[in-house]
C-alpha positions as a Markdown table, in Angstrom:
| # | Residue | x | y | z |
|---|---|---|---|---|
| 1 | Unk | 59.9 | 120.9 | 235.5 |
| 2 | Unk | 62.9 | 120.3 | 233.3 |
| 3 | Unk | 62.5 | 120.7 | 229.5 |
| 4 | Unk | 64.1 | 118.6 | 227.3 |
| 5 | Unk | 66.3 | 120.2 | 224.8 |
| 6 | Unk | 65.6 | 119.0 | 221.1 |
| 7 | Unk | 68.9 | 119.0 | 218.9 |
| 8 | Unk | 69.1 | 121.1 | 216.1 |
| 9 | Unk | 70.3 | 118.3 | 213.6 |
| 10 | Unk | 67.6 | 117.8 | 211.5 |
| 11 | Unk | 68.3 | 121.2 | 209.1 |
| 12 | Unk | 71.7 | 120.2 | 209.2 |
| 13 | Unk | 70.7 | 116.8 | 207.7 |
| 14 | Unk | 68.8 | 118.2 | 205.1 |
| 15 | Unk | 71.2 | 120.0 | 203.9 |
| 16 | Unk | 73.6 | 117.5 | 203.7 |
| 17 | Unk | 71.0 | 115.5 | 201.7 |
| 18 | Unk | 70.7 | 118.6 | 199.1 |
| 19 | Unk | 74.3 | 118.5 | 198.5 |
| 20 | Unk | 74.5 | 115.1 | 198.3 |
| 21 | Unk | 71.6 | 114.9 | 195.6 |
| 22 | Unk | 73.4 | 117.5 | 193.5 |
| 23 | Unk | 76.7 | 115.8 | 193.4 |
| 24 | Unk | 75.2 | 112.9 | 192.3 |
| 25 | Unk | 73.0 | 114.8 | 189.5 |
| 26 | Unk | 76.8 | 116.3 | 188.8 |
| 27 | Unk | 78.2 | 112.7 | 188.4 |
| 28 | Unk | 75.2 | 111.7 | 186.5 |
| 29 | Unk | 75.6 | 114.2 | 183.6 |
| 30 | Unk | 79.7 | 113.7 | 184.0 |
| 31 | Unk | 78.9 | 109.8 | 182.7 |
| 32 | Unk | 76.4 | 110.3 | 179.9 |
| 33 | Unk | 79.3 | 112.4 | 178.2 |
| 34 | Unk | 81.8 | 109.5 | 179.0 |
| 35 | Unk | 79.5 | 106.9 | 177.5 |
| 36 | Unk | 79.3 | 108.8 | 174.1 |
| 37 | Unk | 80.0 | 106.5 | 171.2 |
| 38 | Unk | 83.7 | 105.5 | 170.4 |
| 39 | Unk | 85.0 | 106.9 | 166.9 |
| 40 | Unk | 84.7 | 103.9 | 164.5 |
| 41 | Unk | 88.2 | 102.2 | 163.3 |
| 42 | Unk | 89.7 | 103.1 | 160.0 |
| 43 | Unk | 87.8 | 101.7 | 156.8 |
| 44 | Unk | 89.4 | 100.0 | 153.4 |
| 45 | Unk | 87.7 | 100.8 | 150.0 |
| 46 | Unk | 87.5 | 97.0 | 148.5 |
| 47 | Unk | 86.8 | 97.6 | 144.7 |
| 48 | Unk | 84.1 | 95.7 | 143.1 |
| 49 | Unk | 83.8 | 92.7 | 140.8 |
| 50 | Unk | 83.2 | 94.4 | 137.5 |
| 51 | Unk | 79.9 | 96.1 | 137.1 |
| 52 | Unk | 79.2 | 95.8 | 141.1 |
| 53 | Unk | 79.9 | 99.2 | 143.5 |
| 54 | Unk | 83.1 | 99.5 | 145.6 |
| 55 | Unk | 82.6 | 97.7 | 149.6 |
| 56 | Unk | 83.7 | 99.4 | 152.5 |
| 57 | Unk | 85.2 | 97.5 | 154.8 |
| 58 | Unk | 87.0 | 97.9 | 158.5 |
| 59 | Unk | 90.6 | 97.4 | 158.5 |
| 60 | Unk | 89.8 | 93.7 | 160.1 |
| 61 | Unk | 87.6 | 92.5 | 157.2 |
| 62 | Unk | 90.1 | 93.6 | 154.7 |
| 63 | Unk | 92.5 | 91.7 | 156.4 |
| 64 | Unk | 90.3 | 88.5 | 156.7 |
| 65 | Unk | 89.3 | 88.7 | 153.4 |
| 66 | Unk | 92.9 | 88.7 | 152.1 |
| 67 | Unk | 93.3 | 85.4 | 154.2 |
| 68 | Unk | 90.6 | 83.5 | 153.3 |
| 69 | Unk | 91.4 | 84.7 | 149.2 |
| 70 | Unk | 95.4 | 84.1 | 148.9 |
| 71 | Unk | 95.0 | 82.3 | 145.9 |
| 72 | Unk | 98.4 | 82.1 | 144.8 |
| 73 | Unk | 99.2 | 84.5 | 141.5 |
| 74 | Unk | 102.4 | 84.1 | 139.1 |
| 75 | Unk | 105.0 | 85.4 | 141.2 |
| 76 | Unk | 104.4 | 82.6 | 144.1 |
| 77 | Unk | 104.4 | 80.0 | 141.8 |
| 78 | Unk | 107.7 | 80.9 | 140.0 |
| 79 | Unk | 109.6 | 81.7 | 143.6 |
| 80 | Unk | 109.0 | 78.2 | 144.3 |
| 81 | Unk | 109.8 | 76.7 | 141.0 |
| 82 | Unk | 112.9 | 79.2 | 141.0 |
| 83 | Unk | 113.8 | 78.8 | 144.5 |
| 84 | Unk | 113.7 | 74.5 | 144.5 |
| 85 | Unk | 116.1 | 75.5 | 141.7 |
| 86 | Unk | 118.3 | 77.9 | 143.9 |
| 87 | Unk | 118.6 | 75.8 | 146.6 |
| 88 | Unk | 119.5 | 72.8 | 145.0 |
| 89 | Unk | 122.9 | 74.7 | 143.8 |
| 90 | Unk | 123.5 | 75.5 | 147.6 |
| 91 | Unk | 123.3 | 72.1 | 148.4 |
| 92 | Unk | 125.6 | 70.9 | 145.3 |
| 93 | Unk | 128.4 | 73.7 | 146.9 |
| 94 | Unk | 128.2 | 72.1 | 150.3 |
| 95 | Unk | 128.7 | 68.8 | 148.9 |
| 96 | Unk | 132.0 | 69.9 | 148.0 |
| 97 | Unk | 133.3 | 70.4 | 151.5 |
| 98 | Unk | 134.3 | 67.2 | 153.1 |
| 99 | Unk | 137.6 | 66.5 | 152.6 |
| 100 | Unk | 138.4 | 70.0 | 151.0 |
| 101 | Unk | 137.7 | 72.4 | 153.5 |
| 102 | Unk | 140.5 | 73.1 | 156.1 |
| 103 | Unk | 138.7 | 75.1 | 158.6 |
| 104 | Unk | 135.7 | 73.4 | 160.9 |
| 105 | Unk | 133.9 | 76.4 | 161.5 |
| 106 | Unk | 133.2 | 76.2 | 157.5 |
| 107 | Unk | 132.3 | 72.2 | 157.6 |
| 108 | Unk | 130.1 | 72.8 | 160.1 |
| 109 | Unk | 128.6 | 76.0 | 158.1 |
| 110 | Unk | 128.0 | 73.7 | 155.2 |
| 111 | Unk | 126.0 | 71.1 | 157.4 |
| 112 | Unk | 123.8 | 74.0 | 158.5 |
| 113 | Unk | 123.0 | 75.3 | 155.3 |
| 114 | Unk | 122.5 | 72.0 | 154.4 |
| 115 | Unk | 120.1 | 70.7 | 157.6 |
| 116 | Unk | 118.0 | 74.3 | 156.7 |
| 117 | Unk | 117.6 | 74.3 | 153.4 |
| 118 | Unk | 117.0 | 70.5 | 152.3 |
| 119 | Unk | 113.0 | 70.4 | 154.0 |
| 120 | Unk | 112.7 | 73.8 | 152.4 |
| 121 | Unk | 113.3 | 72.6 | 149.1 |
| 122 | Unk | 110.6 | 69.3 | 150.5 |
| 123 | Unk | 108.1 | 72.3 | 151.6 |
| 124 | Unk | 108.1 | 74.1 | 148.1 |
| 125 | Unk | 107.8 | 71.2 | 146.0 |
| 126 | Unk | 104.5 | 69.9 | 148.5 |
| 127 | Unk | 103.2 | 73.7 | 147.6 |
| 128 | Unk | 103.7 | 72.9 | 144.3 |
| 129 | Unk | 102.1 | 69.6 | 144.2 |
| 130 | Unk | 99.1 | 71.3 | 146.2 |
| 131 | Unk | 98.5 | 74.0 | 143.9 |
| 132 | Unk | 98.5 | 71.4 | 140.8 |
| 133 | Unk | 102.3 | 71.5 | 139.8 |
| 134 | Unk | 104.3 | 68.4 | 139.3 |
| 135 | Unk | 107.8 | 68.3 | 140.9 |
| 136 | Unk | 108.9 | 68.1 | 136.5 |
| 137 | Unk | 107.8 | 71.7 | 136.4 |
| 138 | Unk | 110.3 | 73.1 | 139.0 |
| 139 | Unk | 112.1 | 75.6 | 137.5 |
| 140 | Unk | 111.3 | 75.2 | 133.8 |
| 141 | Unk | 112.1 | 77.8 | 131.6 |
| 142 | Unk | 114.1 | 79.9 | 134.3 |
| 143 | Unk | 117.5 | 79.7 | 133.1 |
| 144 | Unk | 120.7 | 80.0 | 135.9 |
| 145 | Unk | 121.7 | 83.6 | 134.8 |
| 146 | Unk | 118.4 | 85.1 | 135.7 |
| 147 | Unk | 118.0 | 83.8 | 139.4 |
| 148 | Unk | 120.2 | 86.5 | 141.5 |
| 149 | Unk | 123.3 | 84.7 | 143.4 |
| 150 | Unk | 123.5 | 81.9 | 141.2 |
| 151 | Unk | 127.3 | 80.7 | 140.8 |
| 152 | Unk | 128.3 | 80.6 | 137.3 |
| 153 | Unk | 129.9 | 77.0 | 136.0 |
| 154 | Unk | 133.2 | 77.9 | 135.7 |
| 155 | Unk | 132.7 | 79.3 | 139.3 |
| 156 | Unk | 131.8 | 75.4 | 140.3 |
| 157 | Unk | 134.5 | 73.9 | 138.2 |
| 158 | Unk | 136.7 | 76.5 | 140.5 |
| 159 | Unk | 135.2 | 75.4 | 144.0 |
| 160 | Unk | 135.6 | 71.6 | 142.8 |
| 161 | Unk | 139.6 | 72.1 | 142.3 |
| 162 | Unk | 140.1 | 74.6 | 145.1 |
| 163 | Unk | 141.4 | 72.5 | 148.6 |
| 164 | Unk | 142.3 | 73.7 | 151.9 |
| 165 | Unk | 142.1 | 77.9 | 152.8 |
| 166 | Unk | 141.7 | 78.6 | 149.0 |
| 167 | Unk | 138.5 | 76.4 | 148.9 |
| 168 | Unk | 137.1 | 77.8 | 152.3 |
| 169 | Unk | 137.7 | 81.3 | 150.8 |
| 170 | Unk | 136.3 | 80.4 | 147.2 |
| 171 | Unk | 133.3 | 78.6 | 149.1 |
| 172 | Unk | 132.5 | 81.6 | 151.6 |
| 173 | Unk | 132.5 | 84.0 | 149.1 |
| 174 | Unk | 130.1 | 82.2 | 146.6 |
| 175 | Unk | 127.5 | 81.4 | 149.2 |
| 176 | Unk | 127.4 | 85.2 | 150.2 |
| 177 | Unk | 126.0 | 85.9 | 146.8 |
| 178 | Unk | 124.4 | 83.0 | 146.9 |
| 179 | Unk | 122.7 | 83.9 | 150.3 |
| 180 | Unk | 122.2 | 87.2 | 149.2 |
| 181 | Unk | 120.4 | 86.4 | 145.8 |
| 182 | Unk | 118.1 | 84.6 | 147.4 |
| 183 | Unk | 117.5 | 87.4 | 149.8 |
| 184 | Unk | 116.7 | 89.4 | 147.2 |
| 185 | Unk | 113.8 | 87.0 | 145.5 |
| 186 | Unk | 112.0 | 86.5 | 149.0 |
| 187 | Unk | 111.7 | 90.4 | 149.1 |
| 188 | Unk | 110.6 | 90.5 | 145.7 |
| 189 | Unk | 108.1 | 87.4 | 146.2 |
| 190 | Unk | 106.7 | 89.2 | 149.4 |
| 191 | Unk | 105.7 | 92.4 | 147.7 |
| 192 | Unk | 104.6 | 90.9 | 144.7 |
| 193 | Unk | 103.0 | 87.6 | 145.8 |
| 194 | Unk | 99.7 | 86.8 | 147.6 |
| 195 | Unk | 99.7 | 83.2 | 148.8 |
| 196 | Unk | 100.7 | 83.6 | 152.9 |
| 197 | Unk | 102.3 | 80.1 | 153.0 |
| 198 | Unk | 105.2 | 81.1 | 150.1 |
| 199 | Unk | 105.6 | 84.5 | 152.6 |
| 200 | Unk | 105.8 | 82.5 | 155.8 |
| 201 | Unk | 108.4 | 80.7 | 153.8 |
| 202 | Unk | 110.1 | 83.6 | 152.3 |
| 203 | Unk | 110.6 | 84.9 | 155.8 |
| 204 | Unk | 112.1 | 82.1 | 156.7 |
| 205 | Unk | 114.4 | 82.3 | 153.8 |
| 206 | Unk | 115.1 | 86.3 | 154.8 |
| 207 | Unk | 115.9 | 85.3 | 158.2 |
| 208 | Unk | 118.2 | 82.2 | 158.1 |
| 209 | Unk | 120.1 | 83.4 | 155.3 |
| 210 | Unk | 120.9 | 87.0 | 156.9 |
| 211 | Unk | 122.1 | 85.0 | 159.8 |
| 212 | Unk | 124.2 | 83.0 | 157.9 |
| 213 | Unk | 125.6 | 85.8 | 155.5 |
| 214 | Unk | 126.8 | 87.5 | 159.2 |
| 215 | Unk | 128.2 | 83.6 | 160.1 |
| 216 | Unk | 130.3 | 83.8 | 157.2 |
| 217 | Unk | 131.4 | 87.2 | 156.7 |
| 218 | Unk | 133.4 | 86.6 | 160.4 |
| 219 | Unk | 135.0 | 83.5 | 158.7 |
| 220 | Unk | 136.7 | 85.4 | 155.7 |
């Protein structure tokens, strides 16, 4: 009578299951530690109306807050009264060049400053209006002298008798400065100000007229 011959599997098996269990008890405690909390973003101290306590805020409620408060504050409202001012003078000096200019890379300059800066002028006197300013209060009481890149008058009276090379000359060097005045108040109005729509519109100004500056400088 044969016996049959039982395999010897079934310690095997169980301790395959035994290692199995503790890897998993490994992996187990592995993830708790990898589940810990995040570390919380950077905060912003917001101070207090007066006689309330300081706020802490994250780094994205300071940033909302500052959007949904841009009230604008002096320094917007005279870079647009100041600017509408500015600009008007740029248009005034590439009036001039039709018929006086000799060179076409110029002419066409002029009718890009132009084409650029005319709905600018539009824009700031619509912020204006918005914010309870009349178009009649652009610019008062900031005289010529104090608005950077501003060509003097007997600078004008010059570019109106100038003609051919001597105008384009006269021309590209004035609306440098000019360019480069108004540079200077859109970096000054964006450190300064607090209303986003005059920085979305200083940008612009920062951008276009350092592309133009470079434009011109090639032409002299």
């Amino acid at each position: 009578m044969h016996h049959r011959r039982v395999p010897r599997l079934s310690a095997v098996a169980a301790g395959l299951t035994a290692l199995a269990v503790l890897g998993l008890v490994g992996c187990d405690s592995g993830d708790d530690d990898a589940k810990s909390p995040p570390a919380s973003g950077p905060s912003v101290i917001a101070p207090g109306a007066p006689g309330e306590e300081n706020r802490t805020l994250s780094a994205q409620e300071a940033e909302q807050e500052r959007k949904e408060d841009d009230s604008p504050n002096a320094a917007d409202v005279s870079y647009a009264q100041m600017m509408i001012q500015h600009h008007t003078q740029a248009l005034e000096m590439t009036e001039l060049v039709p018929g006086r200019a000799e060179s076409p890379k110029v002419v066409k300059l002029a009718e890009r400053i132009a084409a650029s800066q005319k709905p600018e002028i539009g824009a700031m006197k619509g912020w204006l209006r918005t914010h309870g300013r009349t178009e009649a209060d652009a610019g008062r009481g900031h005289d010529h002298a104090t608005m950077p890149g501003m060509a003097t008058e007997a600078q004008l009276r010059q570019l109106r008798a100038a003609e051919g090379k001597a105008f384009d000359q006269l021309f590209l060097t004035l609306m440098i400065t000019h360019h480069q005045g108004a540079i200077t108040m859109a970096t000054d109005v964006k450190g300064q100000g607090n209303n986003i729509r005059i920085e979305e519109m200083a940008d612009d100004v920062v951008a276009q007229q350092t592309s133009e500056i470079n434009r011109m400088r090639d032409l002299l």
